[in-house]
C-alpha positions in Angstrom: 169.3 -74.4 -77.7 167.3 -72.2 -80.1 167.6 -69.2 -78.0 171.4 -69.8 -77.6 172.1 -69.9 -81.4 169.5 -67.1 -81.6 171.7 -65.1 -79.6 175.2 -65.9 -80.9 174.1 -65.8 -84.8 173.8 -61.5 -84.3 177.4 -61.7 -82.4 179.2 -63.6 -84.9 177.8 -61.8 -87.9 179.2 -58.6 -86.7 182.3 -60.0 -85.6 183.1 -61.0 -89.0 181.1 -57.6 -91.0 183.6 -56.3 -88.9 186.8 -58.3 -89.9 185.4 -58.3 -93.6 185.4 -53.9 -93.0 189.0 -54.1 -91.4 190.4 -56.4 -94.1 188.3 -54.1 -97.1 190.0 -50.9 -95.3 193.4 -52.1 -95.1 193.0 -53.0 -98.9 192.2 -49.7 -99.9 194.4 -48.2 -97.4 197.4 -49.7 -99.5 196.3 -49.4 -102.8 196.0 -45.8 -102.3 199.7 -46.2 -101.0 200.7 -48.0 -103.8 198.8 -45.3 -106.3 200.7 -42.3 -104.2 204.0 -44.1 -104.6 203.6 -45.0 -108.1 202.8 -41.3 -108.6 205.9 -40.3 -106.8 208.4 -42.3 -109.2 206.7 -41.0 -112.0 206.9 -37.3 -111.3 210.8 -38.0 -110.2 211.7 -39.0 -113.3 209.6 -36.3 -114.9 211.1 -33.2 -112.8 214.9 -34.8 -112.9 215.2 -36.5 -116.1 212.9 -35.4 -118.3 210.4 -38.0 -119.0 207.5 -37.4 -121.1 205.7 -40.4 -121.6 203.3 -43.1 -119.8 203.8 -45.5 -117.9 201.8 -49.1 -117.4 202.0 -51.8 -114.4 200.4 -55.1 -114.1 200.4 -58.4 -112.7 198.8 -61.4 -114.1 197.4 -58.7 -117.3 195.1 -56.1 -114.7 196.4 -53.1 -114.9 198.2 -51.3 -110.7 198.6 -48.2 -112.3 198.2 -46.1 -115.4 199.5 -42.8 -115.9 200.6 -40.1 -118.3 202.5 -37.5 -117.8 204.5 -34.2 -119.5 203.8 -32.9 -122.8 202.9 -34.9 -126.3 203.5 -31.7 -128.5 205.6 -28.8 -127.1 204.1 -26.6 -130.0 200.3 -26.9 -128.4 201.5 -27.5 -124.9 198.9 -30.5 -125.4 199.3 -33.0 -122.5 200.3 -36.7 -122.2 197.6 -39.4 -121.1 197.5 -42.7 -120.3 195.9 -43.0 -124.0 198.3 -41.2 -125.8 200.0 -43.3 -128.7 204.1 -43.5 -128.9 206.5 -44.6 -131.5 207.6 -48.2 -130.3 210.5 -48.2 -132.4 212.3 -51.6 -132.1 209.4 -53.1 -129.9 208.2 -54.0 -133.2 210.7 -56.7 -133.5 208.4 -58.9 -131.6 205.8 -58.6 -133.5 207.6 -59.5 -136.4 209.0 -62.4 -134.5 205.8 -63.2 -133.9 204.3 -63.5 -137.4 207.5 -65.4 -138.3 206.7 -67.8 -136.0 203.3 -68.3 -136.9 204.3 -69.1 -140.2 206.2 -72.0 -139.2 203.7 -73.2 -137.2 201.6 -73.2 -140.5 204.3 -74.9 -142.4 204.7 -72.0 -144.3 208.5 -71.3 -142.9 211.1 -73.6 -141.7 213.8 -71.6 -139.1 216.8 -73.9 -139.9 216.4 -73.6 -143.7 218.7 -70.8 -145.3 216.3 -67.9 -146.2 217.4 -67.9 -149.7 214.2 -70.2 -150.2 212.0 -67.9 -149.2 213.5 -64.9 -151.2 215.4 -65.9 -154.0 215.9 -62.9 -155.0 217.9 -61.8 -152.0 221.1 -59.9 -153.6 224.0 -61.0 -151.8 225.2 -64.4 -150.7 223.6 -64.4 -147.0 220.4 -66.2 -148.8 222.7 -69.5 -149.2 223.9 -69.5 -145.9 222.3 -67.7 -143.6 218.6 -69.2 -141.8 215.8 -67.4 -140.5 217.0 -68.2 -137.3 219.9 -66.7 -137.6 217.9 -63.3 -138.5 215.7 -63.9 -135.9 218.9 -63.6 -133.1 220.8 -61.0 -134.9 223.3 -63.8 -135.9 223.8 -63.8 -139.9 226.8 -62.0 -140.2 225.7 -59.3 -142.9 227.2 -56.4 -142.4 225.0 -53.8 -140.2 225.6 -50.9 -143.2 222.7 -48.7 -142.1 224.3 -48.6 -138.6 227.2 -46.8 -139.6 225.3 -44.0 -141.4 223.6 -42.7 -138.4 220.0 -41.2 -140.0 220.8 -41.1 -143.5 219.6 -44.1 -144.7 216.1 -42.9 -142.8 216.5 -39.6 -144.6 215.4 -40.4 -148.3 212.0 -42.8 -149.0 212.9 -45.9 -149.7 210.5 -49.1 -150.5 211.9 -52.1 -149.0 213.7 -53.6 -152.2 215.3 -50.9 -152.7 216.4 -49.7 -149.4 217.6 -54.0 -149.0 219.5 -53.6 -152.0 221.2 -50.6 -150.9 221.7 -51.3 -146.9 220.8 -54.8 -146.2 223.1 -57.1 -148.9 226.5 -57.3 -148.4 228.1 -60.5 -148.2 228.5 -62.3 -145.1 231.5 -61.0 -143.5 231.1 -63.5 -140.3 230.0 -67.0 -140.0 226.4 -67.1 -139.4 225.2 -68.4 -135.6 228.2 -67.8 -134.2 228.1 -63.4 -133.1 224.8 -62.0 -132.5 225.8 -58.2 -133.6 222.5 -56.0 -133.2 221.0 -54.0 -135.7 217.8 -53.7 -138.2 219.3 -55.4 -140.6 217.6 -58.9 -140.0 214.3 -58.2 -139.6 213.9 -55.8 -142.3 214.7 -59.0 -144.4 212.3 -60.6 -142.1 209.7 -58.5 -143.1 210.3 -58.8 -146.7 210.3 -62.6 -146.4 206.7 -62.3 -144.7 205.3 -60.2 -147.6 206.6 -62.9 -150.0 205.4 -65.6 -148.0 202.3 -64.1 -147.4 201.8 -62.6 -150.7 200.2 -59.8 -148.7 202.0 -56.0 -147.0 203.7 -56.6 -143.9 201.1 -54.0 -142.5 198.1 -55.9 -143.7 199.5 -59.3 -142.2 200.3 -57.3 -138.6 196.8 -56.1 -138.6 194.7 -59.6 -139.6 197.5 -61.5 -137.0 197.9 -59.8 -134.2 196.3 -56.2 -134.3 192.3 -56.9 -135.0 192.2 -60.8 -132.9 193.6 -59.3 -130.2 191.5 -56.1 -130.2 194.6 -53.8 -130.3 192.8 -50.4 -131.8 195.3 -48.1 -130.8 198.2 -49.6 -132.6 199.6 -50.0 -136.3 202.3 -49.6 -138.9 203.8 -45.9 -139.0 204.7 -44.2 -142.7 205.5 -40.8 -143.1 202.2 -39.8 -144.4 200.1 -41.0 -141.5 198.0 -39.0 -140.0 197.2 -41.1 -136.1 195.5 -39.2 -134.2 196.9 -39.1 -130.8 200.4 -39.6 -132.1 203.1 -38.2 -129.3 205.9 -36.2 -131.3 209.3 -37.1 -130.3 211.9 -34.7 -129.2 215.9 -35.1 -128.7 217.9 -33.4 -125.9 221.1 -31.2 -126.4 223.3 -33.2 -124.2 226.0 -30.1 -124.1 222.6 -27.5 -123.8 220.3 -29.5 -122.2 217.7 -27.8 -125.0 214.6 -30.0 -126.5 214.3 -29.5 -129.8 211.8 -31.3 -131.9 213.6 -34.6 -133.9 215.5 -34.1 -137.1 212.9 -35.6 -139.9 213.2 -39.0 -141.3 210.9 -41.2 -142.7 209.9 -43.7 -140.5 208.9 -46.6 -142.9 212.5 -47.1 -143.4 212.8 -49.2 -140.7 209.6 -51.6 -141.6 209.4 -54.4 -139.2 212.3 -53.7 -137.6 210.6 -50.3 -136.2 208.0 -48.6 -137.8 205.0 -49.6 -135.3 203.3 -47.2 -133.1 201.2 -48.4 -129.8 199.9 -47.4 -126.4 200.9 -49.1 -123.3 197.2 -50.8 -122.6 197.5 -51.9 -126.3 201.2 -53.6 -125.5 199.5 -55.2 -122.6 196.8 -56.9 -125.0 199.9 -58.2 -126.7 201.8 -59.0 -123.4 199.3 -61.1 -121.9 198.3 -63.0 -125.1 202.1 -64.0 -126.1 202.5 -64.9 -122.2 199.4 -67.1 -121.9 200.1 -68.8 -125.5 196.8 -67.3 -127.3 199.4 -66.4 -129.9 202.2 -69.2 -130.5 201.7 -72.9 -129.1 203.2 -73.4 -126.0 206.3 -75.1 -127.7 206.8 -72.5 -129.8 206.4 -69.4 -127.4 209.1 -71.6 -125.4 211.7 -71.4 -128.3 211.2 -68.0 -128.9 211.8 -66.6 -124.8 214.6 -69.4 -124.3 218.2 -67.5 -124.2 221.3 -68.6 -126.6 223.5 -68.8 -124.3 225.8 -68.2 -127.1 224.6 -65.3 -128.0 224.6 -63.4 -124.7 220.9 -64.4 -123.6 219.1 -63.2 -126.9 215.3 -64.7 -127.8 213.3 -64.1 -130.6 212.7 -61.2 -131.0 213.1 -60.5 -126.9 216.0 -61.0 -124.4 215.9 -63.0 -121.5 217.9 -61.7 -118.2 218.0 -64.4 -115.4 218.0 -61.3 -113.2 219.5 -57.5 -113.2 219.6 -55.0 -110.8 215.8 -55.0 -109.0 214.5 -57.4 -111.1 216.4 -60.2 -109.1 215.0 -63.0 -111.1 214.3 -64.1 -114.3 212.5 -61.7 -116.9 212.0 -61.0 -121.1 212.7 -57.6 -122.0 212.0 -55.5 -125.2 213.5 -51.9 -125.6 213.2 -49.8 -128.6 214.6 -45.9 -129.1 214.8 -43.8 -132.5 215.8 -40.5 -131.5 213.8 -39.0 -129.0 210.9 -42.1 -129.0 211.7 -44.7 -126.4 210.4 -47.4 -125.1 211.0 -50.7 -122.4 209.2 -53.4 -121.4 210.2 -55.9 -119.3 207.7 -59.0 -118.3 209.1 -61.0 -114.9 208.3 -65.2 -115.4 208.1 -65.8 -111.8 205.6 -63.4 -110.3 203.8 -62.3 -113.8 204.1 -58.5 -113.3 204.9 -56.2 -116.4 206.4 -52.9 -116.5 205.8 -51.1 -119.7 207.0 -47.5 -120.2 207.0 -45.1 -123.2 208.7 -41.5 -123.2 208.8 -38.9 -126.3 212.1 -37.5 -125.0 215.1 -39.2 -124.8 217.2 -38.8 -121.9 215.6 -40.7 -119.4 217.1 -44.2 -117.7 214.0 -45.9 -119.0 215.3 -48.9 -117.1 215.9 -47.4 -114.0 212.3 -46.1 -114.5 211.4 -49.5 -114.6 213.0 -50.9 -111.5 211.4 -48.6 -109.6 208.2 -49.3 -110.4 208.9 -53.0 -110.0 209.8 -52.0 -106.5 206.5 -50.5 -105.7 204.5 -53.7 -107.3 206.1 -55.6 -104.7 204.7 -53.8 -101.8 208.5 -51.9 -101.4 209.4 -48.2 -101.1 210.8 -46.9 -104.1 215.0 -46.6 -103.7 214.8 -43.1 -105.8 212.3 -41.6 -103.2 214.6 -42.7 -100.1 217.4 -40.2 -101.7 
């Protein structure tokens, strides 16, 4: 018996070192599919629609694939990388959503108490009837004044009482909770309402919150008189010329927590998988924030939630952001756990079309835009 199991222990050993090679080959085989596809999409968009930017994919918070590509500063020619940092523009919403949050969970902040109590010295009438919910979904019915300006209220520095004062305080002209209209308006109040909670700079508070627990080195809160190094400079496209010309200056503090942030994509996905697996918010709480109004057309806190859209067939929470020639998207699916993050220094590009394609390729499925 000895000799028998003597000569079948060799046999069987190979047999399966040479399944375990077969399996380890195939593995490889396809990830450097996946890589070359990923690759593909990437340099589609960058030869056909101008995309300068990076791009991030990931499932379950490990990173598929990392790239940059395209140019950070046309007056260098110095080159995009995977590390290079972008305006997130409105992506900073979240953040801001975030802290709110966190404050109620201390007890600090109360969502369905009008916001008056935590800024008295609000200057219109929203702070009696308006809540911090109602900020929070873009529902409080002050007048988006800012909006309508285009980039002049971005074109003189303004701190945030005065720029409020002058952009963010007209009377209610719709009853709160009942229209989510889009715009900065709300969550520069937001911010305001955390510095006077706080008692501390919203910049301060991002930083000791979210930025240093969650290790997040490569990200902070933009003024004109930064110096990041790193920093991508934006640029806007002609759309009658098709020219890139650097964008027009403004002063990018204007939109304090409603835009002012700057990140990398690895950096996002510190904050994507903590706010995902509730190392940020109790479970409860993250669950508030991602669940849709269905009476506000699907809008979260600080996110939107789509129960599918285009590719991404089934439920995912989305971010976008875009000030001039900085854009950004993220999208994180609930079923499968895969996020698609994507910045780009020059506007023109279907970020989201971007984004379904490289979807696509996480699932092991050819790429639509390289079948054309």
């Amino acid at each position: 018996m000895r000799e028998i199991v003597e000569l079948r222990l060799p046999i069987a050993s190979y047999s399966m070192k040479s399944t375990l090679i077969a399996v380890v080959l195939f593995l490889l085989c396809s990830y450097a599919h996946a890589q070359n596809e990923y690759s593909l999409v990437v340099r589609h968009y960058h030869e056909k629609q101008n995309f300068n930017g990076t791009v991030l994919v990931a499932s379950a918070g490990k990173i598929d694939f990392l790239a940059g590509v395209g140019l950070a500063n046309r007056r260098d020619q110095s080159a995009i990388s995977a590390q290079t940092k972008f305006k997130i523009a409105s992506i900073t919403k979240t953040f801001t959503a975030v802290l709110v949050l966190q404050l109620v969970e201390q007890g600090l902040l109360d969502l369905d108490v009008n916001f008056g109590k935590y800024y008295p010295s609000y200057p219109g009438d929203a702070k009696n009837k308006v809540t911090l919910r109602h900020l929070l979904t873009y529902s409080s019915g002050i007048p988006n004044t800012a909006e309508k300006l285009g980039m002049q209220p971005y074109q003189t520095q303004l701190n945030i009482d005065t720029y409020i004062q002058k952009y963010c305080s007209e009377n209610v002209a719709e009853i709160p909770g009942e229209k989510s209209n889009y715009s900065n308006t709300e969550y520069i109040i937001l911010h305001k309402i955390i510095e006077n909670i706080t008692q501390k700079l919203y910049a301060q508070v991002l930083q000791e919150q979210l930025l240093m627990p969650l290790n997040m080195l490569n990200t902070g809160f933009l003024t004109s008189n930064s110096s990041v190094k790193g920093l991508a400079e934006s640029y806007t496209i002609d759309d009658s010329t098709q020219n890139i010309a650097p964008d027009e200056a403004y002063f990018i503090e204007n939109y304090f927590g409603a835009g002012a942030m700057y990140s990398t994509v690895e950096d996002l996905l510190k904050f994507d998988y903590a706010l995902f697996n509730n190392n940020l918010l109790k479970p409860s709480t993250r669950q508030m924030m991602l669940h849709p109004s269905e009476k506000l057309n699907g809008v979260g806190l600080g996110v939107w939630y789509a129960e599918g859209y285009g590719t991404f067939n089934k439920p995912f929470v989305y971010r976008t952001g875009g000030i001039l020639g900085a854009c950004s998207n993220w999208i994180h699916t609930l079923d499968d756990n895969k996020t698609i993050i994507v910045f780009n220094n020059t506007n023109g590009t279907n970020l989201y079309e971007l984004s379904e394609q490289l979807y696509l390729v996480s699932k092991g499925q050819k790429a639509g835009i390289l079948e054309k």
